[in-house]
Each structure stands twice: as structure tokens, then as C-alpha cells.
N, C-alpha and C positions, 0 to 999 in steps of 0.2 A: 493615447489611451491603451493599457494591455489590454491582455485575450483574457477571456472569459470563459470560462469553464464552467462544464455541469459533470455532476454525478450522478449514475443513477443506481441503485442499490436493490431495488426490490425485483428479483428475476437477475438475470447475468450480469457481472458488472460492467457500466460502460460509461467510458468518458469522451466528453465531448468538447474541443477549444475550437472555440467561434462558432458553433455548430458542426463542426465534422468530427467523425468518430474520428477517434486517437487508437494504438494500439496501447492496452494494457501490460505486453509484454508476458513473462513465465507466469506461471502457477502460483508461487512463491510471492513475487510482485505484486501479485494481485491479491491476495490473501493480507499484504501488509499492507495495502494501498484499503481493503474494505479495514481493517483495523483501526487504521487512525481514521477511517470517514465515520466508524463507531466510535472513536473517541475524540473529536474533532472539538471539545470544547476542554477537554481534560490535558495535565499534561501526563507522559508517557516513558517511563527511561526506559535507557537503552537496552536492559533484560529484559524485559518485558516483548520488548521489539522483537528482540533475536532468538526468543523462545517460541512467539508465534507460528512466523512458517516452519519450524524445522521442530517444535516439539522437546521430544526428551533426547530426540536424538542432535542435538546442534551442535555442524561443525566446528574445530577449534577455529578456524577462519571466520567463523558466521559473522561476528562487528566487522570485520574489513571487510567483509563482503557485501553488509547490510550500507557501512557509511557510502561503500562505494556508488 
């Protein structure tokens, strides 16, 4: 059977596989991780994604950065 995940969204974000906190990682990450947990039933391209955390200012790197 996999691991089992929760999110939890209202207050800081935190995730949890099997019950134990997981690290979120950057700013950025996390910002793109509550994203798609607000559009988790929608689909999402890829500008859309790479506009998120980085705004008006997005690296020319941002999609290699994002697929990575």
C-alpha cells in the first residue's frame, strides 16, 4: 500500500506522509505546492505555474527550474 498524505492549508502550510511532518522546502515551493492544492481539481499550464512564485519578475530559467 503507498503513503498517505495530508495537507493542511488553513494557518501554515504543512504536510504530512504517514503522519509525520514532511519538510515543505523554500518559499517558492511552497507557494507552488498551496497552488495547485487550490486548484487540485483543475488543470494548470505551465505559465500559469512559473508566474506564481516569481510574479512579473520570472526568471528566464523559471520552467527548468519549476520541471526540476
Amino acid at each position: 500500500m503507498g503513503a498517505r498524505y495530508e495537507f493542511k492549508v488553513l494557518g501554515p502550510l504543512e504536510v504530512r506522509r504517514d503522519g509525520l511532518v514532511v519538510s515543505t522546502g523554500a518559499a517558492k515551493l511552497r507557494v507552488l505546492l498551496a497552488d495547485l492544492l487550490a486548484d487540485a481539481i483543475r488543470v494548470v499550464c505551465l505559465d500559469t505555474l512559473v508566474s506564481r512564485p516569481w510574479g512579473e519578475e520570472t526568471p528566464g530559467r523559471a520552467r527548468n527550474t519549476l520541471q526540476n
